[in-house]
C-alpha positions in Angstrom: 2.5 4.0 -1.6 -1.1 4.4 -1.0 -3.2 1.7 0.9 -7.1 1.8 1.0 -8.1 -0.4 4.0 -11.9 -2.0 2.9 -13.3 -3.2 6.1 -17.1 -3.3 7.3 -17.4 -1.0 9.8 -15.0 0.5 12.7 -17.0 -0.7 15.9 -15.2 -2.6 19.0 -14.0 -5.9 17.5 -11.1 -7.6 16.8 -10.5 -7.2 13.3 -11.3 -3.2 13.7 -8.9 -3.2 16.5 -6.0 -4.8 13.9 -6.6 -2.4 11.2 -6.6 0.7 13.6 -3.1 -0.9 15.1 -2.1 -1.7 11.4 -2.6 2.4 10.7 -1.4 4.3 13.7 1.9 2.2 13.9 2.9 1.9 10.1 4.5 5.4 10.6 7.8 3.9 12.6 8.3 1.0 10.4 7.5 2.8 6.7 6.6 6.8 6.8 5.7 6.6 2.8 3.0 4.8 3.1 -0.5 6.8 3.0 -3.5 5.0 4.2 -7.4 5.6 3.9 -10.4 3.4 5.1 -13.6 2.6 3.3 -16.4 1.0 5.6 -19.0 -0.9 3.9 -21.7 0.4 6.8 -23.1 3.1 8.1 -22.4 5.1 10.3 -19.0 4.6 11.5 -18.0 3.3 15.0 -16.0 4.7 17.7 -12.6 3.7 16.1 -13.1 5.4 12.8 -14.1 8.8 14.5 -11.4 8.2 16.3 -9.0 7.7 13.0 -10.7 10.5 11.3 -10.3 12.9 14.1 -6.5 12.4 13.6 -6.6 13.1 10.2 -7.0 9.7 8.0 -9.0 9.7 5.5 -12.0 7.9 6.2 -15.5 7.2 4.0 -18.4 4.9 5.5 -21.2 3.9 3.0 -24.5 2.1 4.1 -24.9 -0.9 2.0 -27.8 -2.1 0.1 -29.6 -5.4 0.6 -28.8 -8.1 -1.7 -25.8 -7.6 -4.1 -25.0 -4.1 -4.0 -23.8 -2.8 -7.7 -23.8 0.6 -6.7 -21.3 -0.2 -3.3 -18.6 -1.0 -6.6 -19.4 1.9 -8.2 -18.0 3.4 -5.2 -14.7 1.6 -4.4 -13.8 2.0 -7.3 -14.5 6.0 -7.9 -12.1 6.3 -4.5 -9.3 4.4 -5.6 -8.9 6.0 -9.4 -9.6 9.3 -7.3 -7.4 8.5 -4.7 -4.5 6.2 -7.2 -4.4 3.6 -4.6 -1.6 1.3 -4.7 -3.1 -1.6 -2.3 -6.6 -2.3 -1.3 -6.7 -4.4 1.5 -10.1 -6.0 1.6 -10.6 -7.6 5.3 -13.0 -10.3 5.8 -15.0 -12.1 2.9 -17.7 -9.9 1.9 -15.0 -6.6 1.2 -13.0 -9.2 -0.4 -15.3 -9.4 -2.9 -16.8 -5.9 -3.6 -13.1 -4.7 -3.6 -11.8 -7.4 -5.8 -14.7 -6.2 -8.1 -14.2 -2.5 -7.9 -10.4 -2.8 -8.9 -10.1 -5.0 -11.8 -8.7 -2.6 -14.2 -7.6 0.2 -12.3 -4.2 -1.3 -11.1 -4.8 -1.7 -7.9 -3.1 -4.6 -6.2 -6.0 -6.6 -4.0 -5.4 -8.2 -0.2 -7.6 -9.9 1.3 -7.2 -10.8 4.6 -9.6 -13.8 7.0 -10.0 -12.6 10.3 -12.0 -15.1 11.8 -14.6 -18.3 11.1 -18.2 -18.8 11.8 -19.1 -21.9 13.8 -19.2 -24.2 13.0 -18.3 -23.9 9.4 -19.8 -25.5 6.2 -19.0 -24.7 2.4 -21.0 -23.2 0.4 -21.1 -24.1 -3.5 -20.9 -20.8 -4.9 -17.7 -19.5 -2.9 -16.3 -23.3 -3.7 -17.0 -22.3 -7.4 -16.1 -18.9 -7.5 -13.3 -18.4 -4.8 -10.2 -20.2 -6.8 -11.0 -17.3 -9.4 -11.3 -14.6 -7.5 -7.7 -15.7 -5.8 -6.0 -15.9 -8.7 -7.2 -12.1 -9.3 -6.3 -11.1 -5.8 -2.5 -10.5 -5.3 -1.8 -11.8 -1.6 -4.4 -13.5 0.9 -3.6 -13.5 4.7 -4.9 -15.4 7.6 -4.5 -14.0 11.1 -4.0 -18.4 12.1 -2.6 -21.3 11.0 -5.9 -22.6 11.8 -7.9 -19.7 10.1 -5.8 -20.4 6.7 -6.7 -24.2 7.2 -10.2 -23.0 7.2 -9.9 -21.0 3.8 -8.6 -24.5 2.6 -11.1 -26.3 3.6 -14.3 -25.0 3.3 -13.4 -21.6 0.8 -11.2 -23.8 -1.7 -8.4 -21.4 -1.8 -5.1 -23.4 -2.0 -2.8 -23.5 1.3 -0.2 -22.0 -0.8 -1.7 -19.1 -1.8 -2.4 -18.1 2.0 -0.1 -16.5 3.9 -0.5 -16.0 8.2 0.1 -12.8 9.3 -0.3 -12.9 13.0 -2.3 -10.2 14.8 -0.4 -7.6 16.8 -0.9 -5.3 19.7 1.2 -2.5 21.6 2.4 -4.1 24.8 0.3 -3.0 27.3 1.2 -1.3 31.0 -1.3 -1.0 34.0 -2.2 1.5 36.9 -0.9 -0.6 40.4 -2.7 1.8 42.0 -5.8 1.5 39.7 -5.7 -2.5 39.9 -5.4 -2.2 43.8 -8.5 -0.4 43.5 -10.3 -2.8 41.4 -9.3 -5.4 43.6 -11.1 -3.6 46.6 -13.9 -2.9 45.0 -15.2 -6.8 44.7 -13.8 -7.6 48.4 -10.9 -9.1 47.2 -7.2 -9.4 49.4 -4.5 -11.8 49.5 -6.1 -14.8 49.9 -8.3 -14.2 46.7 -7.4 -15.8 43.7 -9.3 -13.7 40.5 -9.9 -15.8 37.1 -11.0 -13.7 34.6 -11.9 -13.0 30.8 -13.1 -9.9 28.8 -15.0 -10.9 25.6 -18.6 -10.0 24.6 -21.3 -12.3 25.8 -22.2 -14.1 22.6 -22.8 -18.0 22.3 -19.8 -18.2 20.2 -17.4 -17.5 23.7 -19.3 -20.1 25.4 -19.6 -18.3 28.7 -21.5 -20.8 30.2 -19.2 -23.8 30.0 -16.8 -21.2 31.6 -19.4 -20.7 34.3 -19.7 -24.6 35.1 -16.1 -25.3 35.0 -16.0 -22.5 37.3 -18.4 -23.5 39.7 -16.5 -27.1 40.0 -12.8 -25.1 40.9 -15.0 -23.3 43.8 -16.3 -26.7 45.4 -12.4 -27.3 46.0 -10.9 -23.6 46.5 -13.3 -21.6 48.4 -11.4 -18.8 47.8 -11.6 -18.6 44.1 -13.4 -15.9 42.1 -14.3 -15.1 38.4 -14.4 -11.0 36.9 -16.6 -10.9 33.6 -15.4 -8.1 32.0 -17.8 -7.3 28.7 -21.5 -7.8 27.9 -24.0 -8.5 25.0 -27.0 -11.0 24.3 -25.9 -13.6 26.5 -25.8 -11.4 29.9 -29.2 -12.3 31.0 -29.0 -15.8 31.0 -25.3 -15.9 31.8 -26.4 -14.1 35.0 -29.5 -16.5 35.3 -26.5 -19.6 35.1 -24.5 -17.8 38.1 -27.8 -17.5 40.5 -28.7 -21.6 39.7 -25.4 -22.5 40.3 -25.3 -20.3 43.8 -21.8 -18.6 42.5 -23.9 -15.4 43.0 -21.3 -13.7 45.9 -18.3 -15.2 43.1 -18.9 -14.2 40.3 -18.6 -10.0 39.0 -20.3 -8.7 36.1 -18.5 -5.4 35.1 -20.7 -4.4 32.3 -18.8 -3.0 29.1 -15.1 -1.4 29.8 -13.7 0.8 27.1 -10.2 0.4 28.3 -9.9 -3.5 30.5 -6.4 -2.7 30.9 -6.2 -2.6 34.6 -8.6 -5.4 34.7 -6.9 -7.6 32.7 -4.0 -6.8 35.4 -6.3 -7.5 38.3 -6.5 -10.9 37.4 -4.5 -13.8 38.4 -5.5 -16.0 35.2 -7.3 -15.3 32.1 -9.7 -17.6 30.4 -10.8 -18.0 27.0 -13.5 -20.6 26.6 -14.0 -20.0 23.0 -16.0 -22.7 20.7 -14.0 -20.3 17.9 -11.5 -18.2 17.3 -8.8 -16.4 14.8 -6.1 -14.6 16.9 -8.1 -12.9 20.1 -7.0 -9.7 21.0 -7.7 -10.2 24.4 -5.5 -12.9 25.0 -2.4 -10.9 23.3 -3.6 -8.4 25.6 -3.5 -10.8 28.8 -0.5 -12.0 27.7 1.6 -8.4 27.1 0.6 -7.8 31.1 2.4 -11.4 31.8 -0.8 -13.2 32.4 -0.9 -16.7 32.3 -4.0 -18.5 30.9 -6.3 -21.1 30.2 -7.8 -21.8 26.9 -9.9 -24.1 24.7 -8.4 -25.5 21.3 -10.5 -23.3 19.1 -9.2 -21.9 16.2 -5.8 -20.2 17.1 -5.9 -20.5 20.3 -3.0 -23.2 20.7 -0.8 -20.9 18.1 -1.1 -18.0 20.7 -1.2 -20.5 24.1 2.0 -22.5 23.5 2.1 -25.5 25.9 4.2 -25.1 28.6 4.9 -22.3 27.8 2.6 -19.5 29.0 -0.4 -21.6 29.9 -2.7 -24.4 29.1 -4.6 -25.3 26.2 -7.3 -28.0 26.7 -10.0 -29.7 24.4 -12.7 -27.5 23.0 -15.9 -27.4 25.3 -14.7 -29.5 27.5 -15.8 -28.6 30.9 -14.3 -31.2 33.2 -10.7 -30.6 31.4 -11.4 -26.8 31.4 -12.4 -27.0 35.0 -9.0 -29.3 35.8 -6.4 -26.6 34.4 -8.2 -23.9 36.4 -7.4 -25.5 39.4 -3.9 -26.7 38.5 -3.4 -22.6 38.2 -4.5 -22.4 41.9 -2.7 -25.0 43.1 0.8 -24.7 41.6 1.7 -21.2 42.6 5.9 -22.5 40.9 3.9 -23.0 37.4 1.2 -19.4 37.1 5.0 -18.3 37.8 6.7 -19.9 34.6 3.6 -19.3 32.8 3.7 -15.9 33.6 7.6 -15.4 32.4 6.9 -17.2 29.2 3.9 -14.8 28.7 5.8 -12.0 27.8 8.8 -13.9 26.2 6.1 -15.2 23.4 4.6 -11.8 23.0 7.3 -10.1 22.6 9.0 -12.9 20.0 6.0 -13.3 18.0 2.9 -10.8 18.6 3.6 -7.4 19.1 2.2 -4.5 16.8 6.0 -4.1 15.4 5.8 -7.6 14.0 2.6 -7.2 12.6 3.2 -3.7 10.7 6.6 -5.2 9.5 4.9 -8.2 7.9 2.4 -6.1 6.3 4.8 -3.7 4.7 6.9 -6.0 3.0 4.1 -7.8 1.9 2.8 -4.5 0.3 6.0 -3.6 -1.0 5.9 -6.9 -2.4 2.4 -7.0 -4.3 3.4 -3.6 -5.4 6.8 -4.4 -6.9 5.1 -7.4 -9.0 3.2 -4.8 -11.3 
């Protein structure tokens, strides 16, 4: 079986992340399938030279404004060429070139809805057009129950015709010595307790209501610190919001890490103060290294963060509720304990990359056997 993967571009994100996890792990769970990648931009990011150095086949194209005809032309030219079984088309706008480029070449379409914008609205064309192009499209995933809600609501696809496919990582194991290190480096011992996140600094992760939430757990617990692990358009003023609030000698900006790992492991809770979400790759990874965590009810945040059960999910931008499970995790050493036992029970029953890659290949071998 051959599977074209039609994604925008392989840069640091999370639905690059799934599709490199989908390819380098598909070997265990079905050796006969052969994959290839088609980027929709130009050039390719770190994770597609990264594939391509290890031999996948891998084509980046930089698209033209407006409707792009000759982007079709394209797709379409590498799967005759290349007698692809399955193109899975990841996110809305390769949905619909790669829907395009297959009719009539036997192809079987996937389309797959990583993530929302916020907030969301409809638009009238997708409203019109979508039901179409899903009836032409052979299986559509959502990485959430609350992602597939949000192709029912707002993209008029029917609930029925959505399946969620849950995003998957490798379990993850850190350095102790590397983490002790980290640890020293921002002062901290034993009577430090380290909140944390990794995520870039976009308005979207609402950084700031992290930040005030943040600065009303140290008015009560001293002690308490918070390791900002990332970076992006928001750093300036998030680090303008650290000085006003005086949490300048409490809070550490790391910059951009290739590999958070160890600083994921550093940490004694992670946060995820999200106005929206799919399935964050962070938090799976937080949770593989048996971290509890605190989270906001965007998008699927609850289906990752089960309630009592590996942490605590409170109400979306909330910061006196966000602020109050923070310091329940400082003060109830018997619960971060649970919380961190359930953390790896969950990932392990429901999120690791060998879930994932066996949901994917018998949904392939499914759209396949239906020619």
């Amino acid at each position: 079986m051959k599977v074209l993967h039609v994604t925008f571009d392989m840069r640091i994100g999370g639905t690059e992340m799934v599709i490199k996890a989908i390819i380098e792990n598909f070997a265990q769970a079905d050796p006969g399938v052969d994959f290839s990648l088609f980027c929709i931009e130009h050039p390719l990011g770190p994770w597609g030279q990264e594939l391509a150095s290890k031999g996948i086949a891998i084509e980046s194209y930089r698209r033209h404004p407006g409707f792009d005809w000759t982007l079709i032309r394209r797709i379409r030219r590498l799967v005759q060429a290349q007698e692809i079984d399955v193109l899975h088309c990841h996110q809305y706008t390769p949905w619909v070139y790669g829907l395009i480029a297959s009719l009539g070449t036997g192809a079987r379409v996937v389309f797959t809805e990583h993530g929302r914008f916020y907030p969301d609205s409809r638009r009238w064309k997708r409203m019109l057009l979508n039901p179409w192009f899903a009836r032409l499209t052979s299986a559509i995933t959502a990485i959430s129950g609350s992602t597939k809600q949000a192709l029912v609501d707002y993209e008029a696809i029917k609930a029925e015709d959505v399946v969620v496919i849950y995003n998957g990582i490798a379990q993850l194991y850190s350095d102790n010595e590397e983490v002790r290190d980290i640890r020293a480096r921002y002062g901290l011992d034993e009577r430090h307790f380290l909140f944390g996140t990794v995520s870039r600094f976009d308005p979207i992760k609402n950084q700031t209501m992290m930040l005030r939430a943040f600065s009303q757990v140290v008015a009560e617990h001293a002690d308490a610190r918070l390791l900002l692990v990332g970076d992006g358009e928001e750093r300036m003023r998030l680090e303008t919001l650290v000085h006003a609030l005086d949490l300048d000698e409490r809070v550490y900006f790391t910059g951009y890490i290739t590999d958070p790992v160890n600083y994921i492991a550093a940490m004694d809770i992670f946060l995820l103060s999200s106005l929206s979400e799919g399935t964050s790759m962070t938090l799976l990874e937080a949770m593989s290294l048996g971290k509890p965590c605190v989270v906001t009810d965007a998008g699927g945040n609850a289906e990752v963060v089960a309630r009592a059960e590996n942490g605590i999910v409170t109400p979306n931008d909330d910061e006196i509720a966000f602020a109050t499970a923070m310091k329940q995790m400082v003060e109830q050493p018997d619960l971060r304990e649970a919380f961190s036992r359930g953390a790896l029970v969950r990932f392990n029953r429901q999120f690791s990359v060998e879930h994932m890659v066996k949901a994917y290949d018998a949904l392939y071998k499914d759209v396949v056997s239906r020619r």
